[in-house]
C-alpha positions in Angstrom: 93.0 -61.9 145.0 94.9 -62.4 142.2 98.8 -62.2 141.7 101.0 -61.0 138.9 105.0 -60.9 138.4 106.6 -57.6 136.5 109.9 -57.6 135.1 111.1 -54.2 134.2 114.7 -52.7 133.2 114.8 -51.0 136.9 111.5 -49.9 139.3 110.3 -46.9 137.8 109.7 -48.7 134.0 108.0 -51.6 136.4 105.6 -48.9 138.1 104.5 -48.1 134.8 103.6 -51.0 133.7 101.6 -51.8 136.6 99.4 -48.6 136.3 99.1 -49.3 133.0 97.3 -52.5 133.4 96.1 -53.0 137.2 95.3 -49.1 138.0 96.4 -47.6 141.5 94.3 -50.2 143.2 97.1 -52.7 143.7 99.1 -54.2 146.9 103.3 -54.4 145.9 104.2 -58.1 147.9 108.3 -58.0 147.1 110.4 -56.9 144.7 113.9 -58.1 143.7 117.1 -57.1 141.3 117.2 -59.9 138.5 119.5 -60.2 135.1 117.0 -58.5 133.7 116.6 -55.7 136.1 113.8 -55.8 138.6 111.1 -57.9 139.3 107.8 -57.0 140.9 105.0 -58.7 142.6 101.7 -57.3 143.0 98.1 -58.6 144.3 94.9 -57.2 142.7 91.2 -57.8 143.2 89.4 -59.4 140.9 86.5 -60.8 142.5 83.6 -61.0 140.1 80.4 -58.7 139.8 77.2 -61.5 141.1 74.0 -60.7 142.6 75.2 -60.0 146.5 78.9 -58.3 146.5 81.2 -59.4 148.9 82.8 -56.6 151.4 86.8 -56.5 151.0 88.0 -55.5 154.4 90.8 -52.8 154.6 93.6 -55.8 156.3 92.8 -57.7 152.8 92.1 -55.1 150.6 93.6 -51.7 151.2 92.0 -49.0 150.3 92.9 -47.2 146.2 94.5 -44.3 148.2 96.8 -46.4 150.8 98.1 -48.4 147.4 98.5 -45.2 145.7 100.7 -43.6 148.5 102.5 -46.7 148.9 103.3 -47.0 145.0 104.5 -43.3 145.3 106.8 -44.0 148.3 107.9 -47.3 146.3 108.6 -44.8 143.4 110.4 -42.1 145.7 112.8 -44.5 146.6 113.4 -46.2 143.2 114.2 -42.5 142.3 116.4 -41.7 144.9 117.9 -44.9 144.7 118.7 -44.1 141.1 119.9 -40.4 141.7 122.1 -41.8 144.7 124.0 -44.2 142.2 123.8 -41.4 139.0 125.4 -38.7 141.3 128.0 -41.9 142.4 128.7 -42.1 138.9 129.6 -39.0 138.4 131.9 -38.4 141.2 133.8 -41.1 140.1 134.0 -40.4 136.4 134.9 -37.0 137.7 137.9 -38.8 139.8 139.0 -40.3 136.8 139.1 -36.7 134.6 141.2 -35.3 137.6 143.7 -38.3 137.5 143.8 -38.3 134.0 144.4 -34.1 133.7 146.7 -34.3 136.3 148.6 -37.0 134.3 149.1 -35.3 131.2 149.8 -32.2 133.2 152.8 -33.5 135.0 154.2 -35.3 131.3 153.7 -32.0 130.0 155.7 -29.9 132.9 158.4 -33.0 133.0 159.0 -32.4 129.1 159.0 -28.2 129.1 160.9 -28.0 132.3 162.8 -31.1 133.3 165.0 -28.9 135.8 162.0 -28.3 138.2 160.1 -31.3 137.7 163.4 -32.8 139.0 163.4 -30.1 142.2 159.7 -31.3 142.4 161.2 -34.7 142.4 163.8 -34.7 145.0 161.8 -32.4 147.2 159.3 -35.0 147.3 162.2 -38.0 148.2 163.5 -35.9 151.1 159.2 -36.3 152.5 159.1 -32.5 151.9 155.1 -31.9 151.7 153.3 -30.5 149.0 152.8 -26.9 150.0 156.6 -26.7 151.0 157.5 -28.0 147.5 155.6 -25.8 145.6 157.0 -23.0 147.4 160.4 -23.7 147.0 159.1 -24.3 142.9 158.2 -20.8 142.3 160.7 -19.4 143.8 162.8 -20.9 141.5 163.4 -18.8 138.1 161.9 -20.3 135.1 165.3 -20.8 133.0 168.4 -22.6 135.0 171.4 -24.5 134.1 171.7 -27.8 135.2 174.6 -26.5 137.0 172.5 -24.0 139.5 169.5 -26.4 139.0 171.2 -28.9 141.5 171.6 -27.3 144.4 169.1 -24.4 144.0 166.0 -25.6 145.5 168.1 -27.4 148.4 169.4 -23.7 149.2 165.8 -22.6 148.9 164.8 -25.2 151.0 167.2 -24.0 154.2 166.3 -20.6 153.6 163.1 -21.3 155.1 164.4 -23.4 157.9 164.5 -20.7 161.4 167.6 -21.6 163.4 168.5 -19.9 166.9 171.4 -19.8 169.3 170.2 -22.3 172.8 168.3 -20.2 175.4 170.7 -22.2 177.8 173.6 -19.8 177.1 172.1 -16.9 178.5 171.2 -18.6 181.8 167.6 -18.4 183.6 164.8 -21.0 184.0 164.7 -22.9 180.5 161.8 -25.8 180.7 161.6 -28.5 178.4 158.6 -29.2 177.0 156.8 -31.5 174.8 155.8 -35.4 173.8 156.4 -38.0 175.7 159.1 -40.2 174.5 160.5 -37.3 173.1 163.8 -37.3 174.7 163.6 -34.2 177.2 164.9 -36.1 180.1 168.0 -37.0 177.6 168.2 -33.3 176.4 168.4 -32.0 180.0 171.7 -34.8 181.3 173.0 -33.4 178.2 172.5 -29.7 178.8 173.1 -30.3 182.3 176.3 -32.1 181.9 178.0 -29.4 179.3 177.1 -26.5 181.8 178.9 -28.1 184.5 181.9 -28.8 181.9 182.2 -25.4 181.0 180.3 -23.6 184.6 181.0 -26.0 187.3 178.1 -27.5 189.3 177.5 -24.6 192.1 175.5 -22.6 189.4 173.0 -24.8 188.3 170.2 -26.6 189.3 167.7 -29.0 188.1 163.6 -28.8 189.0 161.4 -32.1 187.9 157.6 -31.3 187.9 156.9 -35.1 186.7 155.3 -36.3 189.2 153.2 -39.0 187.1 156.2 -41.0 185.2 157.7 -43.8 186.9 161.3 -42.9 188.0 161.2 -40.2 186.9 162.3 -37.9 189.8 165.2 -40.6 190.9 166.3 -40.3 187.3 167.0 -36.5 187.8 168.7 -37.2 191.5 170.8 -39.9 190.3 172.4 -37.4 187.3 172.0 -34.2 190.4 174.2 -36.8 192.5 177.1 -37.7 189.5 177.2 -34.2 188.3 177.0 -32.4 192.3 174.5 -30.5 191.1 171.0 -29.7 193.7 168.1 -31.6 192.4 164.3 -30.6 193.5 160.6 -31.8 193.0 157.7 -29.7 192.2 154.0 -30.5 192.0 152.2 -27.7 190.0 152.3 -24.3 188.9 152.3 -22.9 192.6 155.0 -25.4 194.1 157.6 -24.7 191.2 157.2 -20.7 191.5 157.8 -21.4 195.2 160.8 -23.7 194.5 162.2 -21.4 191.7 161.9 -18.1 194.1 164.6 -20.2 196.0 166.8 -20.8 193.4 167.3 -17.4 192.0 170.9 -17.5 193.0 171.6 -20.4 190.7 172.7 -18.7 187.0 170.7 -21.9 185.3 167.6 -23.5 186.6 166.6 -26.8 184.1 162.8 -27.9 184.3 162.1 -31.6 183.2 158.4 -31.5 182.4 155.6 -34.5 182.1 155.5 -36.1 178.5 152.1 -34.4 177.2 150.2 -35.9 174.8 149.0 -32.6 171.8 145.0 -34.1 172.9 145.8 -34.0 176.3 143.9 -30.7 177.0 144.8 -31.1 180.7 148.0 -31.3 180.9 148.2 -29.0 178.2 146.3 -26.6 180.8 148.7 -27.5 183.9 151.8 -26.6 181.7 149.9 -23.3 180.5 149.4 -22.9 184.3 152.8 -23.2 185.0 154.3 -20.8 182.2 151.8 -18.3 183.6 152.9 -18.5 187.2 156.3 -18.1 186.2 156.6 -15.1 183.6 160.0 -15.4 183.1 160.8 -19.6 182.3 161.8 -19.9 178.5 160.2 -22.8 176.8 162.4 -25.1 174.1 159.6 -27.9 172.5 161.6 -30.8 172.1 160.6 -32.8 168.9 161.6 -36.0 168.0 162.4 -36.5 164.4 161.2 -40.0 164.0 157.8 -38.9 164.7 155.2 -38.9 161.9 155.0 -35.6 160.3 151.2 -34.7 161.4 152.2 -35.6 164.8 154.9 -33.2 164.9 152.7 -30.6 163.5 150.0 -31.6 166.3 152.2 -30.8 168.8 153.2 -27.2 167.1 149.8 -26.4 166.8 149.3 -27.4 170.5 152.5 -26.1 172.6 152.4 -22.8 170.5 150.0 -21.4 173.6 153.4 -21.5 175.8 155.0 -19.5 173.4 158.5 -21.9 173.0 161.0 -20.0 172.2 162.5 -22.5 170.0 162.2 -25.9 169.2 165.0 -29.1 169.6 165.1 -32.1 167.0 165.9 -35.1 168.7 166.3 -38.4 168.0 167.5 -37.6 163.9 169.3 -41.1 163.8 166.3 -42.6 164.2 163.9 -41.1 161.7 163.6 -43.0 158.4 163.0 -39.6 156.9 163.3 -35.5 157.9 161.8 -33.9 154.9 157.9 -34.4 157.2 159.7 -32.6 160.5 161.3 -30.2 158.3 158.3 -29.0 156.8 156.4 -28.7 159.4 158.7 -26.2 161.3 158.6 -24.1 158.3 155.0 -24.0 158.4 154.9 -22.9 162.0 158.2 -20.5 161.7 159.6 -21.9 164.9 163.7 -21.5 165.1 165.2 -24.9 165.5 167.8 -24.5 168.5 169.4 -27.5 169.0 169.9 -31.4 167.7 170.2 -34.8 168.9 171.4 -37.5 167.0 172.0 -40.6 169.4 172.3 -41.6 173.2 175.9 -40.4 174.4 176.1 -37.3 176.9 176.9 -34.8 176.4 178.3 -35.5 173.0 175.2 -36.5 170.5 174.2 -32.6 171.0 175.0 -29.8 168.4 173.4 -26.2 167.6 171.4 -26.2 164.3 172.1 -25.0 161.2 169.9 -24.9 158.6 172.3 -26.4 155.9 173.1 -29.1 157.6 169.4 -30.1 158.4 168.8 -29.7 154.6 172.2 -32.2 154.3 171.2 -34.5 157.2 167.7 -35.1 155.0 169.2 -35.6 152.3 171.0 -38.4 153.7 168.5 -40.2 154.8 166.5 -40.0 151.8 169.2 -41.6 150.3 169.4 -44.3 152.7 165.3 -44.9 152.7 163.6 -48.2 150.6 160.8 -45.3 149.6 160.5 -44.3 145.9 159.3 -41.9 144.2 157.3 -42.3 140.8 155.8 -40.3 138.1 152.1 -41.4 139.2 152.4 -40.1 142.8 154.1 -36.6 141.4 151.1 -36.9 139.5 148.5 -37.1 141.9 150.4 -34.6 144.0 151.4 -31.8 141.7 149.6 -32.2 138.6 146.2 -30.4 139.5 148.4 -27.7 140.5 150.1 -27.3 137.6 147.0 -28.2 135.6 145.1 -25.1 137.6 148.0 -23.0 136.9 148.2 -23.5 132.9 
């Protein structure tokens, strides 16, 4: 048994070799990456011919066609090895083209049309996403002033933003719904504390179904107690249409509900559960603005099976950034009711308007360490603008 080292440029140019010179009849002992490329090690037989011939056994000596098939599978892999990186390759210099088209794309837009690149631009500061951008963009006319050009895509912008008058003002069993540490609790004192302002205390009441946060319910009877308003407890769908049947007398019925995670399918199901055993409860989805921007478009996508009848922005003066929240409402055409912007009841509570949302982003964009540059505009815009050339 003889050995025999190959050094090839990769495995393939090393297989051929070996056939070349040792035939299929060969056993491959290791093979390794080198400078060079790869080396090979291979055992043949080369016992000589004499009078009595000595038997190879098959553990020494495999047979010519176990070698062959084990050459082949050696060569199957070298080649898939080879098209896995080649197709790697590829992908990457295609990467690269992308980068590089979207580049010259964006230069190009920036030096034709500087007044919507800049719309582009600020969009993009106020956290605005992509498809909510380029929206705005071509609804913009393709010659402005720089006069009109300043406050044109803002304008746009707010058109798109739904705003609603608060369910609250028509009376009935409003329920506030939505993520935990999302401020509902807050909301209601606040609600709570204006109706009896302008309503007096005999025609409200308040309902907890949070059964699961720690003092939670106390919470509600401490504010029922300062505020001489009735304060009850319901566990599930059936227990709050039972305690709601005997407050129909009360003009406003307020429902704190659990904090509910958007993956939390059951609690999900036991708030579905309750919208269905009571037909007529409105739904407000209170959002907090400080939450990441797929998170608040989680929960849209999740509470939309209760059918809210509007959403409420809490918590503005704490968000770093609105342009993630604002776009996301957009997408899911939900009227924004209501916003919160701080701690003090009732006072840090005002209806929505759209202009002002647009104005209160703005703001913060201003006040945010986040940049903007040419490279992310880029990366975000230019293979649109490249597709649409």
């Amino acid at each position: 048994m003889t050995m025999k080292r190959y050094i090839a440029r990769d495995m393939r140019a090393a297989l051929r070799q070996i056939r070349a010179e040792q035939g299929a009849d060969v056993v491959i002992l290791s093979t390794q990456q080198t400078a060079e490329g790869v080396e090979v090690v291979v055992a043949a037989d080369m016992v000589a011919v004499t009078a009595a011939p000595v038997p190879v056994t098959p553990v020494l000596a495999p047979s010519a066609a176990v070698a062959n098939a084990h050459i082949e599978a050696m060569a199957a892999a070298a080649v898939s090895t080879e098209q896995s990186a080649m197709s790697e390759e590829v992908r990457n210099l295609r990467k690269l083209l992308e980068t590089h088209l979207a580049a010259l794309a964006w230069n190009d837009f920036t030096r034709r049309d500087p007044l919507r690149a800049r719309a582009l631009t600020e969009l993009t500061q106020l956290g605005i996403s992509r498809d909510v951008a380029w929206s705005v963009l071509k609804e913009m006319p393709d010659r402005l002033d720089a006069e009109t050009a300043e406050q044109l895509h803002y304008a746009l912008l707010a058109r798109r933003l739904r705003t609603c008058d608060s369910p609250v003002e028509q009376g009935g069993v409003v329920a506030m719904v939505g993520p935990p540490g999302a401020g509902k609790s807050t909301l209601l004192a606040k609600l709570a504390t204006r109706w009896v302002m302008e309503h007096g205390p005999r025609s409200l009441a308040i309902v907890s179904t949070d059964v699961e946060r720690l003092g939670a319910q106390e919470q509600l009877r401490t504010l029922g107690r300062l505020l001489g308003v009735s304060c009850h407890v319901a566990d599930g769908a059936t227990e709050l249409a039972r305690c709601l049947d005997t407050l129909s007398q009360h003009q406003l019925v307020l429902v704190d509900t659990a904090g509910t995670h958007a993956r939390d399918d059951e609690a999900l199901n036991s708030l579905n559960a309750m919208a269905a055993a009571v037909p007529a409860m409105i739904s407000m989805l209170v959002l907090p603005a400080s939450a990441q921007a797929a998170v608040i478009d989680d929960c849209l996508a999740k509470f939309r099976s209760l059918a809210p009848a509007c959403a409420v922005l809490t918590r503005i003066d704490e968000a770093a950034s609105l342009g993630g929240a604002l776009a996301a409402l957009i997408r899911a055409q939900l009227p924004v009711a209501l916003l919160g912007n701080g701690p003090r009841i009732p006072e840090h509570l005002r209806p929505a308007r759209a202009e002002q949302l647009v104005a209160l982003a703005i703001e913060a964009a201003l006040h945010s360490p986040v940049s903007i540059d040419d490279d992310l505009l880029a990366q975000r815009f230019g293979g649109a603008l490249n597709a649409a050339a």
